[in-house]
C-alpha positions in Angstrom: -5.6 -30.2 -21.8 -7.0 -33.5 -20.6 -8.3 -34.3 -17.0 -6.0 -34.9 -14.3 -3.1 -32.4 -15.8 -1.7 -29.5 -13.6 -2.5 -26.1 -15.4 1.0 -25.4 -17.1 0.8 -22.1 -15.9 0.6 -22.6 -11.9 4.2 -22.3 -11.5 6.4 -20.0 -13.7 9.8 -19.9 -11.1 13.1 -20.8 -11.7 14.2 -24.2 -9.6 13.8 -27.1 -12.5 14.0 -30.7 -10.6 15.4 -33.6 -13.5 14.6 -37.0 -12.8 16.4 -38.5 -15.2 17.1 -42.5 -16.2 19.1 -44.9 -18.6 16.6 -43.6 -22.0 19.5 -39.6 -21.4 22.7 -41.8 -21.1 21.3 -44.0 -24.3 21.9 -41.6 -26.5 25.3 -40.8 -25.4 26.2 -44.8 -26.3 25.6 -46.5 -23.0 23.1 -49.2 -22.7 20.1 -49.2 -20.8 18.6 -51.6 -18.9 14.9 -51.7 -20.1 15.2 -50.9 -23.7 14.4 -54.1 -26.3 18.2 -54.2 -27.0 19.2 -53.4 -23.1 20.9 -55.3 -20.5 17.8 -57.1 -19.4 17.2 -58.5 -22.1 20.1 -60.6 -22.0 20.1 -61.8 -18.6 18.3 -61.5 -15.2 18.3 -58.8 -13.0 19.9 -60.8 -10.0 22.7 -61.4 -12.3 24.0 -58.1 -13.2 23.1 -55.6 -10.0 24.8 -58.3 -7.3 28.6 -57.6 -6.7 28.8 -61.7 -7.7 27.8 -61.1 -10.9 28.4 -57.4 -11.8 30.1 -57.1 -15.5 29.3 -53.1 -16.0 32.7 -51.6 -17.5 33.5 -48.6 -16.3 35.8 -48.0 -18.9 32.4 -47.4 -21.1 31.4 -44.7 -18.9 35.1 -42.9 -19.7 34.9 -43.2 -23.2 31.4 -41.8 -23.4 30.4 -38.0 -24.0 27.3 -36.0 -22.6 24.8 -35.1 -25.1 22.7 -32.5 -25.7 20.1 -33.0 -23.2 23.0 -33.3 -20.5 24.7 -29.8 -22.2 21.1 -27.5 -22.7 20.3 -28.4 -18.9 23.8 -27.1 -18.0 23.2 -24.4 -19.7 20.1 -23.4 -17.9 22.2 -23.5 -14.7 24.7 -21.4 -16.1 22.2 -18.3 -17.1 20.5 -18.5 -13.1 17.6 -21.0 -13.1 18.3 -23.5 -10.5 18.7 -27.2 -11.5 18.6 -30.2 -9.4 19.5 -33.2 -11.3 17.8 -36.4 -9.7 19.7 -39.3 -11.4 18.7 -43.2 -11.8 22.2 -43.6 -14.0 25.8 -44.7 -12.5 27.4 -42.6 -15.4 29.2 -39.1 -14.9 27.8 -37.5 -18.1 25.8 -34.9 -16.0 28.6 -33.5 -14.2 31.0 -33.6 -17.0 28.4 -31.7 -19.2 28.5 -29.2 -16.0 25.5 -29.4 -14.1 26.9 -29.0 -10.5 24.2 -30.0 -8.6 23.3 -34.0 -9.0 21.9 -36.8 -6.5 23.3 -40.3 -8.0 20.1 -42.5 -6.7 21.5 -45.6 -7.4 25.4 -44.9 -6.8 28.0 -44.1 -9.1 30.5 -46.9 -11.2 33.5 -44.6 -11.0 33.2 -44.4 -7.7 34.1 -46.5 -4.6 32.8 -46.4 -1.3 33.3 -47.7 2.1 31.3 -51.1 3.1 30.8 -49.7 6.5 30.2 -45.8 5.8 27.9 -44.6 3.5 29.6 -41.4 3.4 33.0 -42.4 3.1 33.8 -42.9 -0.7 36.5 -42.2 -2.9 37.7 -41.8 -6.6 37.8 -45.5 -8.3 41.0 -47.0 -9.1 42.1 -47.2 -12.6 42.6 -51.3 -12.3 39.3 -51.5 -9.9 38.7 -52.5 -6.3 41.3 -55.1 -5.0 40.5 -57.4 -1.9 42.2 -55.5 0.7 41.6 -52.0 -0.3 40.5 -50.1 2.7 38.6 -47.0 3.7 40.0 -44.9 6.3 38.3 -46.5 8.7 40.2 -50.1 7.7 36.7 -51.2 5.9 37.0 -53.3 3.0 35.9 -50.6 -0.3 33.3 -51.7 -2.3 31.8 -50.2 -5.6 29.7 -47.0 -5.0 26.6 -49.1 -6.4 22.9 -50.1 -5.0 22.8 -53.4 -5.8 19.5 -55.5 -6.3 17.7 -55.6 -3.2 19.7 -53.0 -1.0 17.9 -49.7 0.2 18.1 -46.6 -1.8 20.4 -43.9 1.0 19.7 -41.0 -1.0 15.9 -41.2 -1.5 14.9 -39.2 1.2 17.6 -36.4 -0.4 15.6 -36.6 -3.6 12.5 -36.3 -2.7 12.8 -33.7 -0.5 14.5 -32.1 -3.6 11.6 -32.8 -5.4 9.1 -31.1 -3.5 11.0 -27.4 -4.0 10.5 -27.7 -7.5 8.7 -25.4 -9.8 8.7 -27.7 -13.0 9.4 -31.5 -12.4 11.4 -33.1 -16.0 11.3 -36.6 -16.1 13.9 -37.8 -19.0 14.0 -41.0 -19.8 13.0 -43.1 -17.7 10.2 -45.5 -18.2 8.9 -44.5 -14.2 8.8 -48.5 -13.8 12.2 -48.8 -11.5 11.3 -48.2 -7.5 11.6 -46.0 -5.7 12.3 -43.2 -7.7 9.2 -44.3 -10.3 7.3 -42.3 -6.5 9.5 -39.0 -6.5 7.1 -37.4 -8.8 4.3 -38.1 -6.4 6.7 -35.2 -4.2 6.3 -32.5 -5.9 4.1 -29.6 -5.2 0.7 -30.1 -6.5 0.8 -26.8 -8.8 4.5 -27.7 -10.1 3.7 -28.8 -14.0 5.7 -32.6 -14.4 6.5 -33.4 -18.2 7.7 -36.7 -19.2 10.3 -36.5 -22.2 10.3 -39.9 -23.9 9.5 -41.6 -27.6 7.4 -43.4 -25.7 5.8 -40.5 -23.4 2.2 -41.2 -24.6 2.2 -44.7 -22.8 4.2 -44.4 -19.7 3.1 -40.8 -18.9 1.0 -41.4 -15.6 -2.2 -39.1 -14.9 -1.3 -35.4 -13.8 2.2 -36.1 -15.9 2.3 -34.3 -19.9 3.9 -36.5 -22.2 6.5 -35.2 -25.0 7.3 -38.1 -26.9 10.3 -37.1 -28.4 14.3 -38.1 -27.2 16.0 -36.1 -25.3 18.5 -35.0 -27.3 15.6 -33.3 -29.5 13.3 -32.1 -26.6 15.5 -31.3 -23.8 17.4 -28.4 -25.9 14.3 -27.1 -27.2 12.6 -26.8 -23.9 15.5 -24.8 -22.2 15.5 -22.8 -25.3 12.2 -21.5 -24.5 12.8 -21.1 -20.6 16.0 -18.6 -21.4 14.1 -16.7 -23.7 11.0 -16.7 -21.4 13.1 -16.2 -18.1 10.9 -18.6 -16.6 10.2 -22.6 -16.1 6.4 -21.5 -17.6 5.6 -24.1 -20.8 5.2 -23.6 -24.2 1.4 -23.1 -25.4 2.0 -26.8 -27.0 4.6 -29.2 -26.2 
């Protein structure tokens, strides 16, 4: 074990927190952001996360599937462990898969919203938002998106989520994207944090175990061992 990890034994309960980014939703066909072949690479932030500019399809969110990262931690719900899903990703694939309990960070695509309630938001229409579409309190809609530069509502959700965990999972996400690259600063300081990731070895931070592998290969194989251990405890080598 090098210096600066948490013992993987502290902690052997049963709430598993998921901090999960574009690298999950990848391998279900949707693009991510930071990758070489990503959206970013194409064209400047400010262009594509400003309702001017934005050109994400939800129709590519419908027509992709969950995978089986999304599925295995599903699955862990379903046999008693408790797991909070703490999403960077505007997709559904986390709920479809079945995990029921799931904090959107930066919004969801097939969703709208109110422009003057937060808390107001509805089911998005098939042919999108149309000027003059109105929430029930006669506010314009607007897409259920944080665009580049607005505040994150649901941060202080998430990371008080984050601190009831007994294993933080961090799945795909290069930790680079703020706020939510801080969330794992929330959790208990005996909770074991493991970054799943091909690239895991760089972008792991100190105190954080790297598992270089995707998630589709590590995710299953980790809840594998928690339902046969009963437990959130690690295996004796990741």
């Amino acid at each position: 074990m090098s210096e600066g990890f948490k013992d993987p034994g502290a902690r052997h309960g049963r709430h598993l927190v998921v901090l999960s980014g574009a690298g999950i939703s990848a391998e279900s066909g949707l693009r991510t952001f930071r990758a070489e072949d990503g959206l970013w690479e194409e064209h400047r932030l400010e262009d594509i996360a400003t309702p001017q500019a934005f050109r994400r399809d939800p129709q590519q969110v419908r027509r992709a599937r969950p995978n089986a990262a999304h599925k295995a931690l599903a699955e862990l719900e379903q046999h008693g462990f408790r797991v909070s899903v703490i999403t960077q990703n505007i997709d559904d694939l986390h709920e479809r898969a079945g995990s029921r309990e799931v904090v959107h960070l930066h919004g969801e695509i097939l969703k709208a919203r109110s422009s003057v309630d937060y808390g107001l938001r509805y089911p998005l229409p098939r042919g999108g938002i149309r000027l003059g579409d109105l929430c029930d309190k006669g506010s314009q809609l607007r897409p259920d998106v944080v665009w580049f530069g607005e505040a994150v509502p649901l941060y202080a959700v998430a990371e008080e989520i984050a601190a009831e965990a007994d294993l933080l999972l961090i799945v795909g996400t290069s930790l680079k994207v703020m706020p939510a690259s801080n969330l794992y600063a929330a959790a208990p300081l005996d909770a074991p944090i493991v970054l799943v990731d091909p690239n895991a070895d760089e972008l792991a931070e100190p105190g954080v175990l790297p598992l270089a592998e995707s998630a589709g290969q590590a995710v299953p194989r980790l809840v594998r061992h928690w339902l046969y251990q009963g437990h959130l405890g690690l295996p004796d080598t990741l």
